[in-house]
N, C-alpha and C positions, 0 to 999 in steps of 0.2 A: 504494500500500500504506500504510496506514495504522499509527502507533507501535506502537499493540499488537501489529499483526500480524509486526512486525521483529522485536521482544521475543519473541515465540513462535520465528520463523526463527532466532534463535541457538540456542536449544535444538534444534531441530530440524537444524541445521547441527552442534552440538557432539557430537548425539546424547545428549544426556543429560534428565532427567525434573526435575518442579519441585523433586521432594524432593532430588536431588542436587544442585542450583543454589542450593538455599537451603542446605542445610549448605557449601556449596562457601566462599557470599557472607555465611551468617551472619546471615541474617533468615528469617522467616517463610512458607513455601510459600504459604500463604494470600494473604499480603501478592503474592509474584510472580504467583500465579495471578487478582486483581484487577487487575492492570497488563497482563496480558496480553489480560482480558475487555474492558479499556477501561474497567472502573469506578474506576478511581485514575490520575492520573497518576504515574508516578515520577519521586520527590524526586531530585535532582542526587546527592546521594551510593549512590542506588541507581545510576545512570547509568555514576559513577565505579568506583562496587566492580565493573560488566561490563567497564570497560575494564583495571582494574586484574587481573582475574584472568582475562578470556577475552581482552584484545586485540582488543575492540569498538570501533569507529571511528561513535565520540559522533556525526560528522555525517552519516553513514548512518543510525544511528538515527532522528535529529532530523529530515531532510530528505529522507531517499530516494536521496540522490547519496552516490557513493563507492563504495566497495568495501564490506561490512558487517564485515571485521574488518581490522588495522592488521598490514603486515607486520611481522615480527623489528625489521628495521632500524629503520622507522621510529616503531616503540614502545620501542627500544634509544635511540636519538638523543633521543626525548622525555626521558625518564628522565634520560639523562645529562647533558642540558644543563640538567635543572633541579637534580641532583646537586651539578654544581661550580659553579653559580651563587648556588643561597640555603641555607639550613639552615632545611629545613621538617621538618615531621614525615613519615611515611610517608603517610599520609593525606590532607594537604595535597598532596602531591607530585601525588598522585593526581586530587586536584580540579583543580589547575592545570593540567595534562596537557590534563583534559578540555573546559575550558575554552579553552587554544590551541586543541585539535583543531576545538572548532566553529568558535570565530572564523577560524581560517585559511579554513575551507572555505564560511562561511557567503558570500564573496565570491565564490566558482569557480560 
């Protein structure tokens, strides 16, 4: 399966339409509906705003392995260990998140 086609499978899995994904994430339907066609890639902070609001597990995305979304726990344990560790912004937290996620899995 191919990125786009995973990028489509969350919506499809959340049940929800482009137009509510993007007011959900706060950018452009247009924008998500090219990432889905395969005519754009999506930029890392597109990546992050799916993990940060649906609990999208970055190495499924990316790779095809994994499960396609991050249990409670282990999207609770992300957060909180980078809570009491640095003083990032919200957004930061976010990218770092998705960033371990791939590198841990990019190895399994």
């Amino acid at each position: 399966m191919l990125l786009q086609q995973r990028l489509k499978q969350i919506r499809s899995e959340k049940s929800i339409t482009v137009e509510q994904l993007a007011l959900l994430i706060g950018i452009p339907g247009r924008t998500i509906a090219s990432y889905e066609r395969g005519e754009h890639v999506p930029s890392a902070s597109y990546l992050a705003l799916l993990n940060e609001h649906l609990q999208v597990n970055l190495n499924y995305l990316l790779s095809g392995k994994g499960s396609l979304f991050l249990s409670n726990n282990e999207a609770l344990r992300y957060e909180q260990l980078i809570r009491d560790e640095y003083n990032l912004s919200e957004r930061d937290i976010q990218l770092v998140k998705a960033m371990i996620d791939f590198l841990r899995n990019k190895e399994a």
